[in-house]
C-alpha positions as CSV (number, residue, x, y, z in Angstrom):
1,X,-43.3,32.6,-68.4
2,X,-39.5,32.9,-68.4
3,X,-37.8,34.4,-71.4
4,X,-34.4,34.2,-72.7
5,X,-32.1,35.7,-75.3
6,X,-30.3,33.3,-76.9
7,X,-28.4,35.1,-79.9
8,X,-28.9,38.9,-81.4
9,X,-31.8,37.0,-83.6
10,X,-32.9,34.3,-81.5
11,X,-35.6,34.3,-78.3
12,X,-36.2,31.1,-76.2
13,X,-39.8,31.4,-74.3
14,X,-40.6,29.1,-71.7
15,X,-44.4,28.9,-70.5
16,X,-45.6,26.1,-67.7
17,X,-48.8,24.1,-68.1
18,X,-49.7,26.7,-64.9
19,X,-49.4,29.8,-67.4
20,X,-51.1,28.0,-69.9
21,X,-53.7,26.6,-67.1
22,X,-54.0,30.4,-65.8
23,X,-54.9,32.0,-69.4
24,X,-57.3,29.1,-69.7
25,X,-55.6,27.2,-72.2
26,X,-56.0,23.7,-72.5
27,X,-52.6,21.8,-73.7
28,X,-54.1,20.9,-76.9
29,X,-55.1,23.8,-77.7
30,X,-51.5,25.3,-77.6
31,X,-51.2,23.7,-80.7
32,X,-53.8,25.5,-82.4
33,X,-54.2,29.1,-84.2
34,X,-57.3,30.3,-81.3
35,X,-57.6,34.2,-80.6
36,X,-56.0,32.8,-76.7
37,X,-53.0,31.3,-78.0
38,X,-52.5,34.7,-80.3
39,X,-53.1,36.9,-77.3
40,X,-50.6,34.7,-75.0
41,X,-47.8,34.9,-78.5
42,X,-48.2,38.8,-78.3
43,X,-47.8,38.9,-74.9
44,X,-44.7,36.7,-74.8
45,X,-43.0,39.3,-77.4
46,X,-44.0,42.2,-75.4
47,X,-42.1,40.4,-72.3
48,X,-39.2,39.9,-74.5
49,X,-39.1,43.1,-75.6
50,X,-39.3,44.6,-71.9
51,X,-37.2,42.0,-70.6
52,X,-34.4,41.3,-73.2
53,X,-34.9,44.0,-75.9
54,X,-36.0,41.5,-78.5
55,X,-38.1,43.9,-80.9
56,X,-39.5,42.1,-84.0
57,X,-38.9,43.9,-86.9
58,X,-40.0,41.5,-90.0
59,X,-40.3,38.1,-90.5
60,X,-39.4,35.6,-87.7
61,X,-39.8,31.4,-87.5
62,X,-41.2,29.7,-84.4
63,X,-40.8,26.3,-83.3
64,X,-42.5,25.4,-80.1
65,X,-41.9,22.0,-78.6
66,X,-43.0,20.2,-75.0
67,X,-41.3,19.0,-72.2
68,X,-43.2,16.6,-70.1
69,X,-43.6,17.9,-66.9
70,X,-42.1,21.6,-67.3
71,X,-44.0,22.9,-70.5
72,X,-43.7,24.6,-73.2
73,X,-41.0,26.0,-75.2
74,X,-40.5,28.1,-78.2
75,X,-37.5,29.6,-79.8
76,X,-38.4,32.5,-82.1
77,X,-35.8,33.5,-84.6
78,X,-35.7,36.9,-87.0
79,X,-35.4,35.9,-90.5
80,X,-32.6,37.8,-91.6
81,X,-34.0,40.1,-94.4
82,X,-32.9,41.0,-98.2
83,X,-29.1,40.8,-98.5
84,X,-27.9,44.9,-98.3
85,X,-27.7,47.3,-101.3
86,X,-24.1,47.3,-102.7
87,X,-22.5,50.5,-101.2
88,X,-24.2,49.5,-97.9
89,X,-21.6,49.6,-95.1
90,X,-23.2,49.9,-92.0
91,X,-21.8,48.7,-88.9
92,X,-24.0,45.6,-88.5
93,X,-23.8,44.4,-92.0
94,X,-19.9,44.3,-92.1
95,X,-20.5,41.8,-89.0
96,X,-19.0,38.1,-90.5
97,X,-20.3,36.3,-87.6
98,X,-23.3,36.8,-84.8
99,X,-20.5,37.3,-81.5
100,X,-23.2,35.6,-79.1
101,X,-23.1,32.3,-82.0
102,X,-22.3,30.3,-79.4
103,X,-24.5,29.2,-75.7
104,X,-23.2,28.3,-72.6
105,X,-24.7,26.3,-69.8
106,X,-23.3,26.3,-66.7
107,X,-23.9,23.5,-63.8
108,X,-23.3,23.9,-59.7
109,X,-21.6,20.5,-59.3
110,X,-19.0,18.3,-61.4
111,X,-22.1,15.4,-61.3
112,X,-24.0,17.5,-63.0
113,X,-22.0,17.3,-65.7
114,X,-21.8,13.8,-66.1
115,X,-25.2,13.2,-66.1
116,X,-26.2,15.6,-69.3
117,X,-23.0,13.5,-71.3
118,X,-25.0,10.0,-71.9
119,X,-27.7,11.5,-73.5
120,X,-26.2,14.2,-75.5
121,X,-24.1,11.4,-76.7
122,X,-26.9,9.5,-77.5
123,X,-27.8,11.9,-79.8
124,X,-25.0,12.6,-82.0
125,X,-21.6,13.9,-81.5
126,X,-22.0,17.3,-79.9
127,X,-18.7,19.4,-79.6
128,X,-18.7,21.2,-76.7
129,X,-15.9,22.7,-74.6
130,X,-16.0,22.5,-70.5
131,X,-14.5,25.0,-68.7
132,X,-14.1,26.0,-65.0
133,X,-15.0,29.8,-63.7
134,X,-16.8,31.5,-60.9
135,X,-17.1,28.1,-58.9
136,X,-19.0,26.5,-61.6
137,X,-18.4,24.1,-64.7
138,X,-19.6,25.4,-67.8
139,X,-20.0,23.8,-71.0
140,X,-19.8,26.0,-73.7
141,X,-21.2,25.3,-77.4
142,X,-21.2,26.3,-80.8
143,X,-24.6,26.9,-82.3
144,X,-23.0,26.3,-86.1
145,X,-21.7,22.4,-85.1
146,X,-25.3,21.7,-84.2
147,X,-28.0,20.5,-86.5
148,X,-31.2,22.8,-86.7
149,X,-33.3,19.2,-86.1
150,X,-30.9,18.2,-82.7
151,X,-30.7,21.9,-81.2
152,X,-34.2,21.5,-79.2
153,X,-33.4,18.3,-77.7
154,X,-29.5,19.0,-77.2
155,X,-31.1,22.1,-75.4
156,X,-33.9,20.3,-73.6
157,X,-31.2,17.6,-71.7
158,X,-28.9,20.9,-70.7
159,X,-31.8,22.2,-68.9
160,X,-32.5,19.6,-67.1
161,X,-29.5,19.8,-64.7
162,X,-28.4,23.1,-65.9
163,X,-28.8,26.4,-66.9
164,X,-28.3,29.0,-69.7
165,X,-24.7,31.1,-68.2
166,X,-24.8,34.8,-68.8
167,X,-21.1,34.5,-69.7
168,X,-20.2,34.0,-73.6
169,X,-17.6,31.9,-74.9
170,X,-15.0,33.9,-75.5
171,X,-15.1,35.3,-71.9
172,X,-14.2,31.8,-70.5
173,X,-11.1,31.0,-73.1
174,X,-10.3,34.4,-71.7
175,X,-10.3,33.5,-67.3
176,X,-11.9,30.0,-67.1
177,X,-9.8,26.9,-66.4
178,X,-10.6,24.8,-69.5
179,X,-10.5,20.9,-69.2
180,X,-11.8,19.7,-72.2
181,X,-11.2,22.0,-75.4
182,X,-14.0,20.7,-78.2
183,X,-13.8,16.9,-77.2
184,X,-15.5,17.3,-73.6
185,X,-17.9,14.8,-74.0
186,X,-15.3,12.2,-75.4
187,X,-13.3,12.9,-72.3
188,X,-16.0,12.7,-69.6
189,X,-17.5,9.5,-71.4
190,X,-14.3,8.0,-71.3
191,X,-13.1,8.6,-67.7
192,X,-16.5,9.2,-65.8
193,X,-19.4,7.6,-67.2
């Protein structure tokens, strides 16, 4: 099991067919509300509080979905509560915009790259930056320019020859060499693929 924060309000949980196959859960059965499959969900949410500080406090949406050979993945999200009392000026709720609104992926090799363009493509138009740092490419994203029904799949294909970069946006428009500014995929479609 592999946990991941992706935004102040939003947990990514990954769990192999051998976690599920360890706890004695059957695939199908993932799919179903069975006192396992509650006890493994608890678990995760301990982990991601231990691990990433994720604490649920209220309400929270989970969509699970599968990847063939890997597993299982769900992405947990706080539902933000009541709007605050007027008068209500706390820190947090003078925020505009989450700071960590954005992902980034980042792949060893140039190739890699290339190969995650075609597909994302294929999907819809994706706007996504690429950026050189720290002897890496990194392809940086805006969670708002992606519809909630492509995220999971946009997602699923970075994975696949990347991986979620512990550096934010704003840190590479800051020291990263950027090469493609919003239009990368247009540009490597155009002169690579």
């Amino acid at each position: 099991m592999r946990v991941e924060k992706v935004a102040r309000n939003k947990l990514r949980i990954f769990i192999s067919y051998d976690d599920l196959e360890a706890r004695g859960i059957d695939r199908d059965e993932m799919w179903q509300n069975g006192k396992k499959v509650q006890e493994l969900f608890w678990d995760m949410l301990e982990v991601a509080y231990a691990e990433v500080g994720f604490e649920i406090a209220g309400p929270i949406a989970v969509e699970a979905f599968t990847m063939p050979t890997e597993g299982v993945v769900l992405i947990v999200t706080q539902v933000p509560s009541l709007p605050p009392v007027a008068g209500d000026h706390d820190e947090e709720n003078t925020l505009k915009r989450d700071p960590f609104g954005s992902f980034v992926f980042s792949f060893e090799d140039f190739e890699d790259v290339v190969r995650v363009v075609p597909p994302l493509s294929y999907l819809f138009p994706v706007d996504c930056s690429l950026y050189y740092y720290n002897d890496k490419y990194h392809l940086s994203f805006d969670d708002e320019t992606i519809p909630e029904s492509h995220y999971d799949l946009v997602w699923a294909v970075l994975q696949e020859h990347g991986e979620l970069a512990p550096v934010t946006s704003a840190l590479l428009e800051e020291y990263g060499k950027c090469i493609a500014d919003g239009n990368a995929l247009e540009v490597i479609n155009r002169h690579f693929v």
